[in-house]
C-alpha positions in Angstrom: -58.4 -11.2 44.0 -58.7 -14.2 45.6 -61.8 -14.3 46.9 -62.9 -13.0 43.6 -62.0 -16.6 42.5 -63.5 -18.2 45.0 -67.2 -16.4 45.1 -66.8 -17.1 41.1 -66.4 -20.8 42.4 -68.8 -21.3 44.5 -71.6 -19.7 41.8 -70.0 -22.1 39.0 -70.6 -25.1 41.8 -74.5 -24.0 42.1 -74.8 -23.5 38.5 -77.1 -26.2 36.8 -75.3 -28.8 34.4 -77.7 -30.7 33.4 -78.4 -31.4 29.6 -78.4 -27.9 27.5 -77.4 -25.7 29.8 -73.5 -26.4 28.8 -73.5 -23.0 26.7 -74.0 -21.2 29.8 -70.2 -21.3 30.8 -69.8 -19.1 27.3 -70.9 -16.1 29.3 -68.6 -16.6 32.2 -65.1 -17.2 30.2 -65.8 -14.4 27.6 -65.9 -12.0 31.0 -63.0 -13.5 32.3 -60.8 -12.8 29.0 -62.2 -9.0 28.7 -61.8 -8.3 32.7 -58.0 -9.0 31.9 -57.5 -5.6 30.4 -59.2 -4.1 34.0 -56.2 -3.0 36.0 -55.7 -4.6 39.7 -56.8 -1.8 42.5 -54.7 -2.3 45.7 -51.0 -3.2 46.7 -50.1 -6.7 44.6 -48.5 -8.5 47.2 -46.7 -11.6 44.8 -44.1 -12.1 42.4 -44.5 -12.9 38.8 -42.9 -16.1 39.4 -46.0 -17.1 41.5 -48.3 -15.7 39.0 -46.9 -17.9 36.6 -46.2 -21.1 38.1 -50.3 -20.4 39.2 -50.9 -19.9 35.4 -49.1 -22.8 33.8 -51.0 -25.3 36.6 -54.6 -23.7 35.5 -53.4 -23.3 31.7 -52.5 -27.6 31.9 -55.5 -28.2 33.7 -57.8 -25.9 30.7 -55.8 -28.7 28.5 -56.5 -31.4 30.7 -60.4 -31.0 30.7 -60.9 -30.4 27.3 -59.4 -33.7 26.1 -61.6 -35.3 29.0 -64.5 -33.7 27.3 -63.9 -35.0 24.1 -63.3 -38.5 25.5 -67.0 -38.6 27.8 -68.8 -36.6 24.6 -68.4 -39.8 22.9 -69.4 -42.3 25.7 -71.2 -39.8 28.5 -72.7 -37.2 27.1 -74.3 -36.1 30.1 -70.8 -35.8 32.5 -70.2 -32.4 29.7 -71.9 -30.3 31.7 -69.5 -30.8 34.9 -66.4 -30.9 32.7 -67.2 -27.6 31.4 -68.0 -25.8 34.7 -64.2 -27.5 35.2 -63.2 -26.1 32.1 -64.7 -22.4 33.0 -63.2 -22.7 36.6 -59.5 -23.4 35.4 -59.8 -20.5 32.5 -60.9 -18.3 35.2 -58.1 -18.5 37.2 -55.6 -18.6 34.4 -57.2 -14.9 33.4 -57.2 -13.6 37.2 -53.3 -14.8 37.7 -53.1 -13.2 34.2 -53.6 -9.4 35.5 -51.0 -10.0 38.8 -48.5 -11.4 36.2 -49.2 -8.7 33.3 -48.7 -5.9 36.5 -45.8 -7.4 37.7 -44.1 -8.3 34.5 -41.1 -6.5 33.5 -41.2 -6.6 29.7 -43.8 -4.6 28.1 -43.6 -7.2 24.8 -43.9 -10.0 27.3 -47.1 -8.8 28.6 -48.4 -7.9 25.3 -47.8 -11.5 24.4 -49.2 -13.2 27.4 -52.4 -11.2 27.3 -53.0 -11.8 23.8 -52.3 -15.3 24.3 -54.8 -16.0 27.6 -57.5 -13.8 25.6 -57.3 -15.9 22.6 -57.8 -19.0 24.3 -60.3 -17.4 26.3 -62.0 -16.6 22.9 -61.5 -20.7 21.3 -62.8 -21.5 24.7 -65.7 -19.9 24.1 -66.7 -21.8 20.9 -65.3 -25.4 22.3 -67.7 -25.2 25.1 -70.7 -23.9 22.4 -69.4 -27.5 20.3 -69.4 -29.3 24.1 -73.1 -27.8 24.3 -74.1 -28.8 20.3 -72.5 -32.3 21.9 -74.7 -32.4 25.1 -77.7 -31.5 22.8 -77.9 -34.2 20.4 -75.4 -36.7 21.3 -76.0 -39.1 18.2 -74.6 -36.0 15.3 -71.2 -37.2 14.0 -71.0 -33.9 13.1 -71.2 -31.9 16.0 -68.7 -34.4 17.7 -66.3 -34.1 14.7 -66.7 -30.1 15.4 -66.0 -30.7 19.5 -62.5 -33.2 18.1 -61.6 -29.8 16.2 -62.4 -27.2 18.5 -60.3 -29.2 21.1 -57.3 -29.5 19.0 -57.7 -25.5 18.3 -57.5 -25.3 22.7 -54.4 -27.4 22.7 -52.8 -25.3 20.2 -53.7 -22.1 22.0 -53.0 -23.5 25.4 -49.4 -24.0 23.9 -49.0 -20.2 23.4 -49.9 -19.2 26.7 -47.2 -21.2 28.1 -44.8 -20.0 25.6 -45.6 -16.5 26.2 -45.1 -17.6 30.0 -41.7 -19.5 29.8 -40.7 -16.4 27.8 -41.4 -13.9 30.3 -39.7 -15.8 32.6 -36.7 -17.1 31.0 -34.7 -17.0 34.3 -37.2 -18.9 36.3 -37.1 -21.5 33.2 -33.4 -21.3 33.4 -33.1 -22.6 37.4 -35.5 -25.5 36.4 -33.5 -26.6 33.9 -30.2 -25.8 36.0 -31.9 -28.0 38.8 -32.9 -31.1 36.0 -28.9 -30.7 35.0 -27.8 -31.1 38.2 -29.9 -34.0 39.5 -27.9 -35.8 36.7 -24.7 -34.8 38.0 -25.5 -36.0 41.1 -26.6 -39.5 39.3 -23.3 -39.3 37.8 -21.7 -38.8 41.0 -23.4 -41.8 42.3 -22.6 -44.2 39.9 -19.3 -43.4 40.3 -19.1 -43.7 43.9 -20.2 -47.0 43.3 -17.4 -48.0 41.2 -15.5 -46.4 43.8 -16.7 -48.9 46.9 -16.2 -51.8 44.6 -12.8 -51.0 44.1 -12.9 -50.4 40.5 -12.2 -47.4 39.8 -9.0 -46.6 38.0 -7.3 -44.4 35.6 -7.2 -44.7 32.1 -3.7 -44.2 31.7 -0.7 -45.0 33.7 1.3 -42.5 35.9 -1.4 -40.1 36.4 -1.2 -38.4 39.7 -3.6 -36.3 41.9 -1.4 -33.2 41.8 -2.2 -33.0 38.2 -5.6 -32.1 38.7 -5.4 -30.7 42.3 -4.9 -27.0 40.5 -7.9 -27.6 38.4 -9.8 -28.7 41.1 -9.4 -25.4 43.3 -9.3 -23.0 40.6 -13.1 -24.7 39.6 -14.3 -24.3 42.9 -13.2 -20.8 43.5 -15.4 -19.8 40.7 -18.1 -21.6 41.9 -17.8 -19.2 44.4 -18.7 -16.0 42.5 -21.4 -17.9 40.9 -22.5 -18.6 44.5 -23.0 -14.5 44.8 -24.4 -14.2 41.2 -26.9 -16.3 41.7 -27.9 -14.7 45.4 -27.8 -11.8 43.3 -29.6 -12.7 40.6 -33.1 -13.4 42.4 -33.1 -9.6 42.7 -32.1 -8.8 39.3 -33.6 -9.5 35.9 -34.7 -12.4 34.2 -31.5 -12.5 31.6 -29.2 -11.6 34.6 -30.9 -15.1 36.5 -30.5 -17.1 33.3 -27.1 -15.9 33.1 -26.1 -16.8 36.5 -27.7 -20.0 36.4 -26.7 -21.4 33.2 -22.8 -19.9 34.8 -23.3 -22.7 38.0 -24.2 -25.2 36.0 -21.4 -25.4 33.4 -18.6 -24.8 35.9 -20.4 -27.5 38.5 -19.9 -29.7 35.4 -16.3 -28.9 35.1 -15.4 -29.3 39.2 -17.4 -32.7 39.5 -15.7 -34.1 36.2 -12.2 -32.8 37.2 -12.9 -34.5 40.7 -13.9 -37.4 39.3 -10.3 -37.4 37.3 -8.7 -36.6 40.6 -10.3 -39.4 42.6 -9.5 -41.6 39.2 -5.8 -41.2 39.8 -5.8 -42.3 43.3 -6.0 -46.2 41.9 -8.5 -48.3 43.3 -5.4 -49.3 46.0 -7.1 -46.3 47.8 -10.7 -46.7 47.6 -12.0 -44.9 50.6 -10.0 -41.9 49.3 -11.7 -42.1 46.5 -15.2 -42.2 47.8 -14.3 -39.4 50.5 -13.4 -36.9 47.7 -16.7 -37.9 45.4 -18.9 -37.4 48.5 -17.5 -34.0 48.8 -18.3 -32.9 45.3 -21.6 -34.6 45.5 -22.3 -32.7 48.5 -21.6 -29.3 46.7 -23.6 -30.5 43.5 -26.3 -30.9 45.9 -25.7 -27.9 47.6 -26.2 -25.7 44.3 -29.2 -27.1 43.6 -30.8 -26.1 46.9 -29.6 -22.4 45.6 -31.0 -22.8 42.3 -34.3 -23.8 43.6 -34.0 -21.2 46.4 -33.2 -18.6 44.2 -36.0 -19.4 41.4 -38.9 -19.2 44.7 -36.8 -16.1 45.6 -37.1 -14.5 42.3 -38.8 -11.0 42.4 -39.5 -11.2 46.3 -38.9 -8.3 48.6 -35.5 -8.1 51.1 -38.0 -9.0 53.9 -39.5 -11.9 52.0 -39.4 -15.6 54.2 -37.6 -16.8 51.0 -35.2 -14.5 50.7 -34.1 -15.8 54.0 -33.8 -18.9 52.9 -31.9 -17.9 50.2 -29.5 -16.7 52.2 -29.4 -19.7 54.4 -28.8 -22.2 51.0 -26.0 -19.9 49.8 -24.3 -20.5 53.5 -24.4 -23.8 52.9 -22.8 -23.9 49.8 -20.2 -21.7 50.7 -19.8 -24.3 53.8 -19.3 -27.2 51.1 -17.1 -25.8 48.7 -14.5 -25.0 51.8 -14.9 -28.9 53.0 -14.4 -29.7 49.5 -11.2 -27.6 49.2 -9.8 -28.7 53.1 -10.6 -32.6 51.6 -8.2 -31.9 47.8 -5.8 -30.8 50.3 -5.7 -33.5 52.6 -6.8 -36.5 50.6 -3.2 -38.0 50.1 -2.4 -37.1 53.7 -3.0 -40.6 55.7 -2.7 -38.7 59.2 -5.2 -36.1 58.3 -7.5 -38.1 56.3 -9.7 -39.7 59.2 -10.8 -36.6 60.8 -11.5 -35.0 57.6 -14.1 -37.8 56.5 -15.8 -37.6 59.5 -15.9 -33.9 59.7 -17.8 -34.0 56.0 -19.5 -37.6 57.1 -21.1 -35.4 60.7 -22.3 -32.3 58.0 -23.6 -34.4 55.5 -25.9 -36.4 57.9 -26.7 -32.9 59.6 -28.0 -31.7 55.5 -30.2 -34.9 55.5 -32.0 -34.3 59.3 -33.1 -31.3 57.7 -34.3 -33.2 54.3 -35.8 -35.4 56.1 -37.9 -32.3 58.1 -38.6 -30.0 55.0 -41.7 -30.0 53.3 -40.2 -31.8 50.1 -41.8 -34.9 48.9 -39.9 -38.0 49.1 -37.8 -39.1 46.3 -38.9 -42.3 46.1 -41.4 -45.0 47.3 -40.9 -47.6 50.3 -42.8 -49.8 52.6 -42.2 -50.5 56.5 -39.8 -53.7 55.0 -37.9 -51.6 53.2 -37.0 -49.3 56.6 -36.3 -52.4 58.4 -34.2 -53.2 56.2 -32.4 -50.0 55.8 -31.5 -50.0 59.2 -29.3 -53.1 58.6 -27.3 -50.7 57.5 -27.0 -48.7 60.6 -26.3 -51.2 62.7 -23.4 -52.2 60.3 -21.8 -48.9 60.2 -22.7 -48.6 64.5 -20.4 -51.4 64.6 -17.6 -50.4 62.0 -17.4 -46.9 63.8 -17.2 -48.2 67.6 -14.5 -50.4 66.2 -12.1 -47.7 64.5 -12.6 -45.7 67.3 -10.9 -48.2 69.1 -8.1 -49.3 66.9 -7.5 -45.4 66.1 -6.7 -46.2 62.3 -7.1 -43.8 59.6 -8.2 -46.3 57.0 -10.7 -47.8 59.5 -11.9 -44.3 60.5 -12.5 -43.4 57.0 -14.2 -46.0 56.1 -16.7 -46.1 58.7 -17.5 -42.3 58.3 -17.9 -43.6 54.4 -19.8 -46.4 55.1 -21.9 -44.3 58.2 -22.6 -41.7 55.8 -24.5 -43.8 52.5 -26.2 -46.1 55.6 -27.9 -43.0 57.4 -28.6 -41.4 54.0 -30.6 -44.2 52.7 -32.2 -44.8 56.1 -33.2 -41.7 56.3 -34.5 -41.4 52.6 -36.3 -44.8 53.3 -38.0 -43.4 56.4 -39.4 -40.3 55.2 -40.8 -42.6 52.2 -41.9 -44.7 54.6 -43.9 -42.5 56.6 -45.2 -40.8 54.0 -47.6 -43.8 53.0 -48.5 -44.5 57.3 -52.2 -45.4 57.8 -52.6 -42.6 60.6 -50.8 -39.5 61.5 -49.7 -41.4 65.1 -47.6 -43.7 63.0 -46.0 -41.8 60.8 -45.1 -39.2 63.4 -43.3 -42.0 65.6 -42.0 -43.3 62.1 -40.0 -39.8 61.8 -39.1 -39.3 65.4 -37.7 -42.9 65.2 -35.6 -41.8 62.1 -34.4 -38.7 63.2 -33.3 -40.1 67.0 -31.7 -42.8 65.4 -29.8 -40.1 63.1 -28.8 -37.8 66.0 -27.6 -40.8 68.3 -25.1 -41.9 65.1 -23.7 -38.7 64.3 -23.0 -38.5 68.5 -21.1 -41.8 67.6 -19.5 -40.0 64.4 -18.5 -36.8 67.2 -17.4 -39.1 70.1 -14.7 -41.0 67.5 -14.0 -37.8 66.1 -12.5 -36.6 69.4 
């Protein structure tokens, strides 16, 4: 199917575009729409969810180049042709992603709807690039660009159905993305309040509140995060409703644990700060946890038992398991002094492990940053280098907390500064060295973190 696309490519590249000749791509999409009734011949060898996410990109992109055509009908008449090959291009693969998705769907009114959808824009498209061509022709009518502004709006409108009919069929792959926005706010949340919690600012609303009045809720929220842990797993394999379910499920009740954490760390005063900051990191690290599942499962959605993602799946849904238990050992031990050292360096040591291997994935970084910027995140480093070698000496639990605290946010934002950093290097030298830099530096701190730790 593939190389279907790309031999159709290659002849719409060679095609003449010159003035006229527009209403030549007419031909082309109106065999696209009908060959989506032609059933696929072979083994199809991806999900829907592929199918889809292929068809919302070309669907957008069908949007995309039709407003563009409008725009250069009125001042460059003579760039239509090239927008429309664009035009016929993206509407061709829409169609061919079509048939994978409309054999691999499993709701017969879903198909239904998505076919009828792609054909009917292929079908507008067809008369928008006839107005593109009227456009072309006599670039001076008012009338035939009046007709083009129409026809556009009429693509817009249709485009809109086919990614209705898309998020429809898919209503559990919709579900993680939305799970995933929800709990990037969390996090946020989380954040802020960790703030608070380092400026020693933090404190409860009422007086008399006490951690062991939330230490129930606490554990009793996380256990079921748990079995939403194995719905979710189980869900990539199960049906769209069943993956909605489960996601929606992890969402609400990583609402409930982070706020009844944050009511928990609350009532341990602001007299306790590092406390406070060690039992936030530790929901934050489970909030971030799920959404690694949520996004794992949604890529794992349909995929065979053999499938690289189903792997990593299965990897994601160790680590959250992992967290939630660190979580759980940190409510128990928070108001124990003696314990409380070793505890935040345990979670400070996993934490900075998670980011090595953010900082190694394929994921884009989350932000912008120059070389300045990581010179000045390592500041930070050097800060919390010096903080650590000196609990380890004095053997405190405050001062060991607080310098897993402190070691923790400095290597996270060095780390989220390099990768940014690197990302925008000149040549491929530099922005290698840039990450092996990053990551040595990383490895040689958490020895630090292991070396106090014993």
């Amino acid at each position: 199917m593939r190389d279907a696309v790309k031999d159709l490519m290659t002849t719409l590249e060679t095609a003449q575009t010159e003035s006229g000749v527009v209403t030549r791509f007419r031909t082309v999409i109106g065999k696209q729409a009908a060959k989506i009734d032609e059933p696929i011949h072979g083994e199809v060898n991806r999900s829907f969810v592929e199918y889809q996410e292929s068809m919302v990109k070309a669907a957008k992109m069908v949007a995309h180049k039709a407003q563009d055509i409008v725009g250069r009908g009125g001042t460059n008449p003579s760039e239509l042709g090239n927008l429309a090959r664009d035009v016929t291009t993206a509407y061709s693969e829409l169609a061919t992603n079509c048939r994978g998705a409309l054999a691999t769907a499993d709701d017969d009114d879903i198909a239904r709807r998505l076919k009828q959808a792609v054909q009917e824009l292929g079908d507008t498209l067809v008369d928008f690039v006839q107005s593109a061509g009227n456009v072309q022709n006599n670039p001076t009518d008012g009338s035939a660009k009046r007709e083009l502004s129409d026809s556009a709006r009429q693509v817009a409108s249709k485009v809109t159905f086919v990614l209705s009919a898309l998020q429809a069929g898919a209503q559990g792959t919709q579900a993680c993305i939305n799970a995933v926005s929800a709990i990037e706010g969390i996090i946020g949340d989380l954040d802020t309040t960790i703030m608070f919690a380092n400026a020693a600012t933090l404190n409860p609303d009422r007086e008399g509140a006490c951690f062991a009045d939330h230490r129930e809720d606490i554990l009793r929220t996380a256990k079921t995060l748990v079995e939403d842990t194995k719905s979710l797993v189980s869900g990539a394999a199960a049906s769209q409703e069943e993956l909605a379910g489960a996601a929606q499920a992890s969402v609400s009740t990583i609402t409930s644990l982070s706020e009844h954490v944050k009511q928990g760390a609350t009532s341990l005063t602001s007299d306790d700060p590092e406390a406070q900051v060690l039992l936030l990191n530790g929901v934050k690290d489970v909030a971030a946890a799920l959404g690694a599942l949520v996004t794992a499962t949604k890529n794992a959605s349909g995929k065979s038992v053999q499938d690289p993602a189903m792997e990593n799946l299965r990897a994601c849904a160790k680590v959250m398991v992992a967290n939630v238990s660190s979580l759980l050992k940190t409510v128990k031990s928070v108001e124990d002094e003696a314990a409380r050292g070793a505890r935040a360096l345990e979670t400070a040591i996993d934490a900075i492990q998670m980011q090595l291997t953010e900082l190694d994935s394929s994921n884009p970084p989350s932000r912008e940053a120059t070389a300045e910027d990581l010179i000045r995140a390592t500041k930070g480093v050097t800060l919390a280098t010096a903080k650590s070698v000196a609990a380890g000496n004095s053997c405190r639990q405050d001062d060991v907390t607080a310098a897993a605290n402190l070691g923790r946010r400095a290597v996270e934002e060095m780390l989220l500064t390099c990768k940014a950093a690197a990302s925008t290097a000149e040549t491929d030298d530099t922005r290698n060295r840039c990450m092996t830099a990053g990551r040595e530096c990383t490895l040689s701190f958490r020895a630090l973190l292991e070396l106090v730790h014993a």
